[in-house]
N, C-alpha and C positions, 0 to 999 in steps of 0.2 A: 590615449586611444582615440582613432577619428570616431567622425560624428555616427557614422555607417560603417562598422567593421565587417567586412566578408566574413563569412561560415569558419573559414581555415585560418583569418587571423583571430575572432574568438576561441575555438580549439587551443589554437596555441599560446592566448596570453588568462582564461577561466579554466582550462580543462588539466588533467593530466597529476596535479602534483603527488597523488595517490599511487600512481601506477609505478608497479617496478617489472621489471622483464621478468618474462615467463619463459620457462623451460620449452623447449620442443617438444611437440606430443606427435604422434606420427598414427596413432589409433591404434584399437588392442581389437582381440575378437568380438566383443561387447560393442563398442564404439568407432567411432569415424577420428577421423583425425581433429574435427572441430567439437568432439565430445560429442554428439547425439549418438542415439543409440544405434543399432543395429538389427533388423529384419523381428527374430523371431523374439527377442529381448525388447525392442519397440515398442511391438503389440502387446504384448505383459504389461508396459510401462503405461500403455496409452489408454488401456482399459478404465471406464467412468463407473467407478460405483455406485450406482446410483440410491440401493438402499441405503448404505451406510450414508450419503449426503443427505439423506431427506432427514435423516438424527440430529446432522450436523443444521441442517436448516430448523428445523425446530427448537434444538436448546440455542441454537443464535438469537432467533426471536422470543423464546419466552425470557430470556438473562434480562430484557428491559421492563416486562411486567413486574419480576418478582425485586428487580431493586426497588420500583417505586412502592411495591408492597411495604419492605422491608421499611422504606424510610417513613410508610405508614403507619405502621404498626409499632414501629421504635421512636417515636418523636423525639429527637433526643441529637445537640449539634453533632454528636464525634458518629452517630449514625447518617446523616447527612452530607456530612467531609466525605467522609467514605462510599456515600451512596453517589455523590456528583463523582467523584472519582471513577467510581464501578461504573455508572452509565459512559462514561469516556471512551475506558476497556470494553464494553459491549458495542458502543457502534465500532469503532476499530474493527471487531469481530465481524458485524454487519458490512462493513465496510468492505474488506477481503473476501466474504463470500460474494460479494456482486463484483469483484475481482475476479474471482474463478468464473461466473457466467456471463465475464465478459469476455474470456478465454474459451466459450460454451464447452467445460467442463466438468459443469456442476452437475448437469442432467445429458445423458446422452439424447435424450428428446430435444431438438431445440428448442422447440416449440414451448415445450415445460422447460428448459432452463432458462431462456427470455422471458416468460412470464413470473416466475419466481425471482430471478435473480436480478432482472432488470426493472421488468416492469414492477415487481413488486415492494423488492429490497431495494433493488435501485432508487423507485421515487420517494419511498416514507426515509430512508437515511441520507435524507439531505439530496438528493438527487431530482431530475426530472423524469426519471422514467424512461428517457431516450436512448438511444447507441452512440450518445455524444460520446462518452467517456471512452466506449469499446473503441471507438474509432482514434481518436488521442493516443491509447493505451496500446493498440498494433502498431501507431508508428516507432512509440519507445522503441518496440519489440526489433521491429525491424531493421532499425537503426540506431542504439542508443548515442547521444550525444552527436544524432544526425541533423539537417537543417530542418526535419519536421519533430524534433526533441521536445516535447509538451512541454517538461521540466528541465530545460539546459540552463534555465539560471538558479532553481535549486539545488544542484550539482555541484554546481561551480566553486571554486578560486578556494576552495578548500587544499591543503587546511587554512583555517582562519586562524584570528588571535581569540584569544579570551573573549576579551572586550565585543568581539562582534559575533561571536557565539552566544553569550550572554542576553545582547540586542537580538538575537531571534526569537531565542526559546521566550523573552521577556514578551518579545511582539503575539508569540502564539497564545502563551498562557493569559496575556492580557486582553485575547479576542480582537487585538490588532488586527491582524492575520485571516481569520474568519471576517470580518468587516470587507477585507481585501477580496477576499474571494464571492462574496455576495455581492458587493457593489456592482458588476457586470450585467448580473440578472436584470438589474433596474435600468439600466441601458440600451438604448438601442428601440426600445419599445416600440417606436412606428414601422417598424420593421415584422414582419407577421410571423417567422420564425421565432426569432427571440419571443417575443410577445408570449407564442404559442408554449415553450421551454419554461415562460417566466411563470404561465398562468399553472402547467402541470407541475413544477416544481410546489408553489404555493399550495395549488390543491393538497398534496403529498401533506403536508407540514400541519395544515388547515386539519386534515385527517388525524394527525398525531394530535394535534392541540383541541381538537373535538374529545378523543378517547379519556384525555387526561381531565378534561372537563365533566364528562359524565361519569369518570369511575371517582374522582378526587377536585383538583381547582384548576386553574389557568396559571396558578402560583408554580405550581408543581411545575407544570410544563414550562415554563421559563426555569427553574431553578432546576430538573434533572432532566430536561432534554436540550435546548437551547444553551444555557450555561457549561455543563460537559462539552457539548461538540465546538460553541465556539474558544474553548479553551484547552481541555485535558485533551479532547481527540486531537486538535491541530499539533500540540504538544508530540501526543506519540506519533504523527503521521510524520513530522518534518524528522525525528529521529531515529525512523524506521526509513525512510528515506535517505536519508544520508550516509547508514548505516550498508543501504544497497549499493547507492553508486558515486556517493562522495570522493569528489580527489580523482576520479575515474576519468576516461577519455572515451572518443571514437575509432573505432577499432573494429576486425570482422572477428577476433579472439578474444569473446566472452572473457578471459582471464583478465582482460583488460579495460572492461564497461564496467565489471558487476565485484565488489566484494565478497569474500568467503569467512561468514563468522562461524564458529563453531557452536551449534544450540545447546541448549539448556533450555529445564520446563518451564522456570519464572520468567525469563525471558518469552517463551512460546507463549505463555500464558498475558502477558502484560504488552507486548510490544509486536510479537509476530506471530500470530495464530495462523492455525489451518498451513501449519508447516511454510509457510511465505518465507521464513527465515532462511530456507534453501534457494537464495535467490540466485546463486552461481548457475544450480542446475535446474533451475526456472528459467533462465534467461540461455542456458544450452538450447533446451529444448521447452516450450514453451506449451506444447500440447500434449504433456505429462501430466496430471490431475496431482489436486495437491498429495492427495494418500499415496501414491507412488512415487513421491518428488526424494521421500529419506532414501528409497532404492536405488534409483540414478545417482543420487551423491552419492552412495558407498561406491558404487562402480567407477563414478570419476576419479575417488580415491584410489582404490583398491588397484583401477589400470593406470594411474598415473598421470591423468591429465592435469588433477589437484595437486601440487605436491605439498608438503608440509609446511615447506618454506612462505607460502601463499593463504595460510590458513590463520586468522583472527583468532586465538582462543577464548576470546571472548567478546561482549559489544561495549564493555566498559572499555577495554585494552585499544579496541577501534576508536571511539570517542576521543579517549586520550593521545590520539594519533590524528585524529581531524583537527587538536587544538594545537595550534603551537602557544609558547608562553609569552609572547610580547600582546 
């Protein structure tokens, strides 16, 4: 490969090994011919619950108090294991809800779904607080595996071997990977942007590492907030990832960006919460709120845009379709 390959000779030599043709879909009463919905079924879909999110925003953020209770009150290693584990699975959680409000989803106020989900969720889980992400995260949207692709080498030259599947998940869980993505912050600093992103981030962190100090130690907070995210979360993010749009291409037929696994609650619960795991008809239609997301998938089913043929029945079965055996 040249030193500078164009957009469309990357496509063509990272992108695609995933993708197999997709049947013709022409649109049903429900849908458009590219899957989204249709007029009065839309507005159904497009409706923000806002009560029910504020439950969903509460037990997201109490799930990290009550592990470090837990690992308080149980001194004990196999509670520990499990508790650095569990906080991994909560920011994930945290993580996806400031997903949703960065889709302003979460709350049909903006206003309150920016302040909660960005400013709030956003800056304490590893974030700055900013619309950096929002703004990354529309371009996905609007192009996946386009020339503003946030993650196109995430994606990519899948499937892999063993051997260099192994070298990822090894790089995540060893905090390799979290190293990678924090190094940036510390960059660029004469620069009064970054600088400003670098000091709000820290603040954020500065405020997690205060609370653990006054309710417990500074211990704690490297070993169940720090430890987790630079390891267990990277872990599930790059396999909740790959599981979306690995092997996939650039394409205006979602059938051909985005993967369709079949859910399951261990799964929901471990790797794709707040229904994320619907990411076909996430990526149809993207200003569907999560609790309406299982709806529009049964409709893609049901008229045909999904067909059988295109459906993962599971994330193991997918995995083992990212790896070849050499």
């Amino acid at each position: 490969m040249k030193e500078n390959p164009s957009h469309a000779e990357m496509l063509a030599s990272m992108t695609g090994g995933m993708v197999t043709p997709a049947r013709e879909f022409t649109g049903s009463n429900r849908l458009h011919s590219n899957g989204k919905p249709k007029d009065a079924f839309r507005d159904v879909l497009r409706k923000i619950p806002n009560f029910r999110n504020s439950f969903s925003v509460i037990l997201s953020l109490s799930l990290p108090p009550l592990i470090v209770w837990a690992a308080m009150l149980y001194n004990h290693p196999l509670v520990w294991i499990f508790s650095i584990l569990g906080m991994g699975i909560a920011q994930n959680r945290l993580f996806i809800i400031h997903h949703e409000a960065a889709h302003r989803l979460l709350f049909s106020n903006r206003k309150i779904n920016d302040l909660v989900g960005i400013r709030f969720i956003g800056w304490l889980a590893f974030g700055s607080g900013s619309h950096g992400y929002r703004i990354g995260h529309i371009r996905h949207h609007r192009n996946e595996f386009g020339p503003e692709e946030p993650d196109f080498i995430l994606y990519s030259f899948y499937p892999i071997s063993k051997s260099s599947m192994s070298r990822k998940l090894l790089r995540d869980f060893s905090g390799i990977s979290a190293f990678r993505i924090l190094r940036p912050r510390f960059e660029r600093l004469n620069e009064f942007r970054h600088l400003r992103l670098t000091i709000s981030f820290l603040s954020g962190q500065l405020t997690i590492a205060a609370l653990f100090w006054f309710f417990s130690n500074l211990t704690m907070y490297l070993c169940l907030w720090i430890l987790p995210w630079a390891c267990v979360y990277q872990l599930l993010n790059r396999v909740r990832a790959i599981s979306e749009h690995g092997g996939m291409t650039q394409s205006s037929d979602r059938r051909k960006t985005t993967h369709y696994v079949h859910q399951n609650r261990l799964a929901n619960f471990f790797i794709v919460p707040f229904n994320v795991g619907y990411h076909l008809a996430h990526h149809v239609d993207m200003l569907v709120p999560y609790r309406n997301l299982p709806l529009l998938n049964e409709a893609l089913i049901e008229d045909g845009y999904i067909s059988s043929d295109r459906i993962w029945p599971s994330y193991r079965s997918l995995w083992k379709a990212l790896v070849t055996k050499n």
